[in-house]
ZAVEXPA-980206 format. One line per field, with one value per residue (C-alpha): residue number from 1; x, y, z. Coordinates in steps of 0.05 Angstrom, whole numbers, plus 5000, padded with zeros to 4 digits. Layout:
% residues N
i <- (NUM/...) .
east <- (X/...) .
north <- (Y/...) .
up <- (Z/...) .
***
This chain:
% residues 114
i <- (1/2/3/4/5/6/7/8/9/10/11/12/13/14/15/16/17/18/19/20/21/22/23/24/25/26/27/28/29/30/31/32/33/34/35/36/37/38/39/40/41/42/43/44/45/46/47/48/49/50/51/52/53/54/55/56/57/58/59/60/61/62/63/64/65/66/67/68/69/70/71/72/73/74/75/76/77/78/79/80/81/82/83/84/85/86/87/88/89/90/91/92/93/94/95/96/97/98/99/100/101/102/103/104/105/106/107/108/109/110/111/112/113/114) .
east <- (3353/3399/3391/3387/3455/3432/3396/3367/3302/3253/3195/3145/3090/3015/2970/2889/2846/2771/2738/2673/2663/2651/2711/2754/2720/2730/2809/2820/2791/2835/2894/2882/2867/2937/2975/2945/2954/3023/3003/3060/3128/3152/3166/3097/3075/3109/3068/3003/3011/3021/2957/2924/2947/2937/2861/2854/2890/2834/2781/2824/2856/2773/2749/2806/2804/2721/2725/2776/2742/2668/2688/2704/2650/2599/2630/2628/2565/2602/2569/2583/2628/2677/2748/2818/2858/2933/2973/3041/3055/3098/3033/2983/3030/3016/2944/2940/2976/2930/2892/2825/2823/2744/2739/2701/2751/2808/2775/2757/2835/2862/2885/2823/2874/2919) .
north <- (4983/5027/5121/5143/5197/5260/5307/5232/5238/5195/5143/5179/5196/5173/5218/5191/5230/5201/5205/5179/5136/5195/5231/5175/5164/5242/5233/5174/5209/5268/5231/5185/5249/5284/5231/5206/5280/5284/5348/5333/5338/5262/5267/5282/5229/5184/5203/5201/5132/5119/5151/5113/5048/5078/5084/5008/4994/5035/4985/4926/4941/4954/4891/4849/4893/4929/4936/4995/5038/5021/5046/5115/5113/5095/5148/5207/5194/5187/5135/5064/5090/5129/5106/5132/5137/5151/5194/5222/5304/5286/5253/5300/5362/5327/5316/5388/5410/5384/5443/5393/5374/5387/5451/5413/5350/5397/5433/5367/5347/5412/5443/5502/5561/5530) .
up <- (3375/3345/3350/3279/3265/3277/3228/3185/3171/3205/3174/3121/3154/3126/3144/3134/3096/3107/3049/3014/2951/2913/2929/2921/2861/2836/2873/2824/2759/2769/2776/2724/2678/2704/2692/2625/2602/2621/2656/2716/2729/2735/2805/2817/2765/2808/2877/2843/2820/2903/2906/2861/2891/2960/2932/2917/2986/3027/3003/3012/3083/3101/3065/3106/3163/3174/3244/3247/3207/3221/3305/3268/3225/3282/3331/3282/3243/3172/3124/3104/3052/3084/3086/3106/3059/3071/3038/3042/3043/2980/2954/2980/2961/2885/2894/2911/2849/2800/2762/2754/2825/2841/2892/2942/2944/2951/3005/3038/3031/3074/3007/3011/3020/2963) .
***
C-alpha cells in the first residue's frame, strides 16, 4: 500500500440519499427536463447524467442485492420502495441547482436552506 503525496485528494465520496419511488421518479423528471432544456452549464449536464444512471443503479444494486436495504427499511419503518441512492456533492450540488426541482424533494435531499 502506497500514502497518497500530500494535499491529493482522496476517493469521491457517495453519499445515500433514501428516497421513495416517487421522488426518484420526480428526481428523474427534473433532470431529464434540465438537461433536455439545455438549462445547465455542461459541467453540470455532465453530473446529472451520473444521476440519472445512479437512478437506474439504485433499483438494480436492490434487485441483485434486497437484503441491504430491506434491514434499513425494516429498522426505520420506511416502505418497500425506498432506496439509497448515491450521489456525489458534485452531483448533488447539480441536483440542487435545478430551478424545477419540486420543494419537497429538495427539502428531502438536505438542499431546504438553498
Amino acid at each position: 500500500m502506497t500514502a497518497a503525496p500530500a494535499g491529493a485528494s482522496g476517493p469521491e465520496v457517495l453519499v445515500p440519499h433514501w428516497l421513495a419511488g416517487t421522488d426518484r421518479e420526480q428526481l428523474a423528471e427534473a433532470v431529464r427536463e434540465a438537461l433536455a432544456g439545455r438549462m445547465v452549464h455542461p459541467l453540470a449536464a455532465f453530473h446529472l447524467e451520473d444521476v440519472l444512471t445512479e437512478l437506474h443503479v439504485a433499483a438494480a444494486r436492490d434487485a441483485v442485492w434486497p437484503a441491504s436495504a430491506a434491514r434499513v427499511r425494516l429498522a426505520t419503518g420506511w416502505g418497500q420502495d425506498v432506496l439509497p441512492v448515491r450521489l456525489s456533492a458534485a452531483e448533488l450540488t447539480s441536483v440542487l441547482d435545478l430551478p424545477t426541482l419540486p420543494a419537497a424533494l429538495r427539502a428531502l435531499l438536505g438542499g431546504a436552506g438553498a
